[in-house]
N, C-alpha and C positions, 0 to 999 in steps of 0.2 A: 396498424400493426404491420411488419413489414413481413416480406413473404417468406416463408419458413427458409427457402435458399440461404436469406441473411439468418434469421436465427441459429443456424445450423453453422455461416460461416464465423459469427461473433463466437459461441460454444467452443469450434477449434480455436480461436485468435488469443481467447483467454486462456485456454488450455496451454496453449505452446509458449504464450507469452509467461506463465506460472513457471514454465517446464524449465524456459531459456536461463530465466535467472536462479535456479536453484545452486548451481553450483558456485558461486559466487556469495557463495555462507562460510559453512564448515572446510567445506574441501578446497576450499581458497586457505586458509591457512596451514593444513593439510600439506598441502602441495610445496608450499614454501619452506614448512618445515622440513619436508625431506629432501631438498633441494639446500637446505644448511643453514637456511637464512633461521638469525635468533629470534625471540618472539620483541625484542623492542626492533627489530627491522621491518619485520611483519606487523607490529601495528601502526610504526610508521604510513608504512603504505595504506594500511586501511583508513587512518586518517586524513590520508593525502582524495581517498573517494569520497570521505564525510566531509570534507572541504568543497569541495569538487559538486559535491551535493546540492550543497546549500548555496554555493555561487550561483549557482547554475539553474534554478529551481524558477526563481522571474522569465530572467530569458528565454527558457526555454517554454514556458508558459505564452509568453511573447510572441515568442515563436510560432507553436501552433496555429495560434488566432490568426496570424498572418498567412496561415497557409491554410489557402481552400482546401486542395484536394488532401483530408485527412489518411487515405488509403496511403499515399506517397507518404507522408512525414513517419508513418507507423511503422512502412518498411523499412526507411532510413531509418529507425531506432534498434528495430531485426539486427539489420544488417551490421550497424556498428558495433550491439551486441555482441554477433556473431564475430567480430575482427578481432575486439577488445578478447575475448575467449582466445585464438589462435596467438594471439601475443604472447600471452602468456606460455604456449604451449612451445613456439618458435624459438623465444629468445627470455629464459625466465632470468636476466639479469636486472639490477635494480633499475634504470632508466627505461625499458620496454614494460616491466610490471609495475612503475608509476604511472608510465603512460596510458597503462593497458585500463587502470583503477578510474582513469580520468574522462578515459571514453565509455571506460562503462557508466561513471555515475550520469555522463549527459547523456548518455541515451538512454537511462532509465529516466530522466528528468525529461524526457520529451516521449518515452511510452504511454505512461501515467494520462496525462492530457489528452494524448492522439488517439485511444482508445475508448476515452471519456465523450469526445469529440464525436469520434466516429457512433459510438452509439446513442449519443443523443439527435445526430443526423437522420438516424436510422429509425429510431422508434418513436421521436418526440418527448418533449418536455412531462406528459400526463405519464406515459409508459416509463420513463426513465427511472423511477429511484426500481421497480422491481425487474427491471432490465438488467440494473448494476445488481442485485441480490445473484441473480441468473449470473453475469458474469463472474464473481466472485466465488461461485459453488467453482464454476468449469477451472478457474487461476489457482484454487485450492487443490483441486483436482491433477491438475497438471502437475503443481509443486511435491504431493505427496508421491505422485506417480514416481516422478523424474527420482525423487531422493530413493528410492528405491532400486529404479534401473539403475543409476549410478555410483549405489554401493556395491550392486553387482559387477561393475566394471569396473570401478577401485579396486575390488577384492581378487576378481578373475585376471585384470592386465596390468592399470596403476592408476593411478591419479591423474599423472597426463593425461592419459585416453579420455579422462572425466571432461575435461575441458575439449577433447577433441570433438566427444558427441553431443555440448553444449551444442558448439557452431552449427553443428550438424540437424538441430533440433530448429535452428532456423529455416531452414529449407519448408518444411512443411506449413511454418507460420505465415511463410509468404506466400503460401497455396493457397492458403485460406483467404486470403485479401483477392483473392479471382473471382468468389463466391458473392461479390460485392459489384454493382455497376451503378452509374449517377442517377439512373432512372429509379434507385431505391428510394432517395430523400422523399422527404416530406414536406409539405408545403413553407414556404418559405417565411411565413410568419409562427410558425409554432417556436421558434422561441430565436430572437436575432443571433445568437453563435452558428445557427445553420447561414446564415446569411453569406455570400460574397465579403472577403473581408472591404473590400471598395464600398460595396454595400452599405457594411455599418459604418465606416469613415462619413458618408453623407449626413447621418445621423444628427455630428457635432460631436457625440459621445467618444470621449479618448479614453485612451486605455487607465489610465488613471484616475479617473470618473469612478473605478469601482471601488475604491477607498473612501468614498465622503458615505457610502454605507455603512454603517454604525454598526450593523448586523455582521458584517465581515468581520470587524475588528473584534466584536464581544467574541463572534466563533474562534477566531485567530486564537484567543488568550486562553480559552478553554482546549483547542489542541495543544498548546504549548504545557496546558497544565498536566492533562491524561499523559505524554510521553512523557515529563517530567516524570510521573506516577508510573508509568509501564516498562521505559524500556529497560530500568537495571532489576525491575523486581524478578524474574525468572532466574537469570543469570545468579542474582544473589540468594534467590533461595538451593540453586542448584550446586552451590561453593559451598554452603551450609549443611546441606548432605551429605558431599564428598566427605566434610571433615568430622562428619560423627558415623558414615557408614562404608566409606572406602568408596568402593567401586559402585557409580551411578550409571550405567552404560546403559540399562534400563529404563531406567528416570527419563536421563536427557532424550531417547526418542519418543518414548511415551509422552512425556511435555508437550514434546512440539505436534504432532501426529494427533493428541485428542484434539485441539481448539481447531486444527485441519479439518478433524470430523464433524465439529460443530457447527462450521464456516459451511458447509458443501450439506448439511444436511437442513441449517436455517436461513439461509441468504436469501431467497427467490421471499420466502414468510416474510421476512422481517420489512424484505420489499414493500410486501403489501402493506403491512399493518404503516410503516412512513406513509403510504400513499390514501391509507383508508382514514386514517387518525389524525395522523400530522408528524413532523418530525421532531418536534420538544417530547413527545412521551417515550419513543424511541432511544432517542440521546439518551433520556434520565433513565433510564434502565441498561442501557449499555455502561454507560458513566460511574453507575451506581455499583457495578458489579467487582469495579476496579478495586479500591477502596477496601471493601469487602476479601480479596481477595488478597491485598496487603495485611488483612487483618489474620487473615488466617492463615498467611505466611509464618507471621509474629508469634506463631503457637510452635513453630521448629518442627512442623509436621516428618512422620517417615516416608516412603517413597511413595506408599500407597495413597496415601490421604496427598502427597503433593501433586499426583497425576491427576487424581478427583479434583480439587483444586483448583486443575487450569479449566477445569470447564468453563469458569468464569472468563478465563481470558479467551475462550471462542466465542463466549456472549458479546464483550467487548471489542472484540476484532471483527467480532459480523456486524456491529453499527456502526462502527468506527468507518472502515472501509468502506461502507455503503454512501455513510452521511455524508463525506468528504467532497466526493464530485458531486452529491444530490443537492447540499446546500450551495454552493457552487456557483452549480444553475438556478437554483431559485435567487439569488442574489443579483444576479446578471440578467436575469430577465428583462431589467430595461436598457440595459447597455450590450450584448454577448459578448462580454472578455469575460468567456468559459474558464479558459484555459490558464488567462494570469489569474484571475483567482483559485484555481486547484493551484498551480504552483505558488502563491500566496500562503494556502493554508499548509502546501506539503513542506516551505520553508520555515513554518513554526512548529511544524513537526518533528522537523530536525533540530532545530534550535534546543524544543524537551526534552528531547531525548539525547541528545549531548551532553545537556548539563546532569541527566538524570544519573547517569551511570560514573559519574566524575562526583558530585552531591551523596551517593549514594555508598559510594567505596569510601569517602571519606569520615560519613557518618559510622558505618560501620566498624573501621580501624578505630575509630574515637570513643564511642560508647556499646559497640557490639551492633549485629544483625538486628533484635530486634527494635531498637529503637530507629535503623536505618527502615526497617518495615512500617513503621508506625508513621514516620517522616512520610513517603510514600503514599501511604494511606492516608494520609492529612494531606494532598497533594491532591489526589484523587476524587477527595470531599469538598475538596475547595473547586473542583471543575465543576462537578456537582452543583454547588451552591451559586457556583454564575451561572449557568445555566436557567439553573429555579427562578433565580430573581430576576437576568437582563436580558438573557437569549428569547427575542420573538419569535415567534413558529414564522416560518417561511415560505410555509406552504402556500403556492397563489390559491387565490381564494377561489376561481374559475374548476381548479381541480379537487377542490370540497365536495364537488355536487357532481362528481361522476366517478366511476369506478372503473380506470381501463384492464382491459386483462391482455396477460401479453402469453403467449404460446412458448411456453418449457423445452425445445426441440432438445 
């Protein structure tokens, strides 16, 4: 277990790392809109960072693994954060706010891993999946915080300032990485991504070695399929409101705000139960909730029943987010390329959830909402259904036969 110091510095790292990116949602288009730009200009650009994304997702996965000291790579992803934020505020014409989209999706494509890295450094392989539960309450935390402070500064000064106190929100995140010293790690066999990357180079094992795992690839197809299923269901239930009850202003924070509360009040549990059970009965209840949640989309629910609703999608978001790096590492256990496989699986995440929202608008104009819900929902049974039948549990078997517990700071 590492010494509360680090628990207490991961707690802020997540928290500010939550906080950095929130405004790079809503109030990223926001901003452009009143700045003149049309909405096919503004999703140009948003396009240009979902490109950006998914380039970028190996590499910088790559990346990581190549760089020992995780503490450095994590602030280099802060810091670009924070430039990509002041871009926009400096020079909001099109070529600095494409550029601004491009540095931000690579430093979000190299936080992901750095963070992943760093806490499996810190706590080891056995403590890791309820480490990430723990980080994922404190990142939910931050994000709900910040959208809050941030509408108050939209609302009191403007929209710029929003991206001003982004940057600004990095300063403290790099405080937090002080809290941290090399004397934290933990022994150098508890799982080879802690290793010197020279280290594992002596091995034989290349970074490409993590691909003849079968296990990677059956998870790969099953994230592709969950975003497929998740990312345009929201959005299209919430267009389907608008148009039978006007104004959703309601709706839309409540949406996002319940599965935040879900995420921060079962992440550390859900921890446990991957680390006590195994991670296939996990998945299929996470997985399972999707699905379900498409279904009862499909019913053209009113505002109340569509907030009840998402609870499904914080059940979903709190395995999702946990499994992602926890399988990860179970995968790379004989090789540690951590970090290409999280950006591995975060590239077929993007992949889903690209086509999902593109599949999903066109189902809809075609046949109506609900049959695009249903679509979905068959999307979401079929991640399901690979799962049940090909996904192996992952769990090493060494961590079957002990229970770690990790301190909640």
């Amino acid at each position: 277990m590492p010494p509360l110091r680090c628990q207490i510095g991961l707690n802020g790292l997540n928290f500010f790392t939550g906080a950095i990116q929130t405004a790079f949602g809503p109030f990223f288009s926001v901003y452009l809109t009143e700045r003149g730009w049309s909405q096919g200009d503004i999703g140009f650009a948003l396009s240009i960072g979902t490109a950006t994304a998914l380039a970028f997702q190996l590499p910088a996965g790559a990346l990581i693994d190549s760089i020992h000291l995780k503490r450095l790579a994590t602030a280099m992803a802060l810091l670009l954060i924070a430039v990509s934020a002041l871009m926009l505020v400096a020079v909001p014409t099109p070529g600095p706010v494409l550029a601004s989209q491009v540095v931000h999706s690579f430093a979000s494509c190299l936080l992901t891993p750095a963070i992943a890295a760093l806490t499996l450094a810190l706590c080891g392989h056995d403590a890791f999946s309820e480490r990430l539960g723990i980080n994922s309450r404190y990142a939910s935390l931050g994000s709900a915080f910040t959208a809050a402070m941030l509408g108050g500064v939209a609302s009191y000064f403007s929209v710029q300032a929003v991206f001003i106190v982004t940057a600004a929100l990095a300063v403290p995140g790099l405080l937090t990485l002080s809290l941290f010293r090399n004397s934290d790690r933990l022994t150098e066999d508890d799982h080879p991504a802690i290793k010197h990357p020279r280290e594992r180079s002596k091995t034989g094992r290349r970074p490409w070695h993590i691909f003849q795992d079968p296990r990677l690839h059956i998870f790969a197809v099953c994230v592709v399929l969950f975003h497929l299923a998740n990312a345009a269901m929201l959005p299209l239930a919430l267009n389907e409101l608008s148009k039978r009850v006007g104004d959703t202003g309601f709706a839309v924070s409540a949406a996002i705000i319940v599965p935040q509360i879900v995420v921060v009040m079962c992440s550390p549990w859900v921890g446990r139960l991957a680390q006590r059970f195994g991670r296939r009965p996990v998945l299929l209840i996470g997985f399972a909730a999707l699905p379900l949640r498409g279904l009862l989309f499909a019913t053209a629910p009113a505002a109340m029943p569509l907030v009840a609703f998402q609870l499904l999608d914080g059940v979903s978001a709190t395995v999702f987010g946990l499994m992602m790096p926890l399988i990860a590492a179970d995968v790379t256990r004989s090789t540690g390329h951590l970090n290409l496989a999280i950006g591995s699986l975060g590239l077929a995440a993007g992949l889903g959830a690209t086509i999902s929202t593109t599949i999903a608008g066109v189902v809809a104009d075609s046949f109506g909402a609900p049959a695009a819900f249903l679509g979905l929902a068959t999307a979401g049974m079929t991640a399901v259904g690979v799962l049940w039948q090909m996904m192996p549990e992952t769990r090493p078997a060494a961590a079957r036969t002990r229970r770690p517990v990790v301190q909640a700071a």
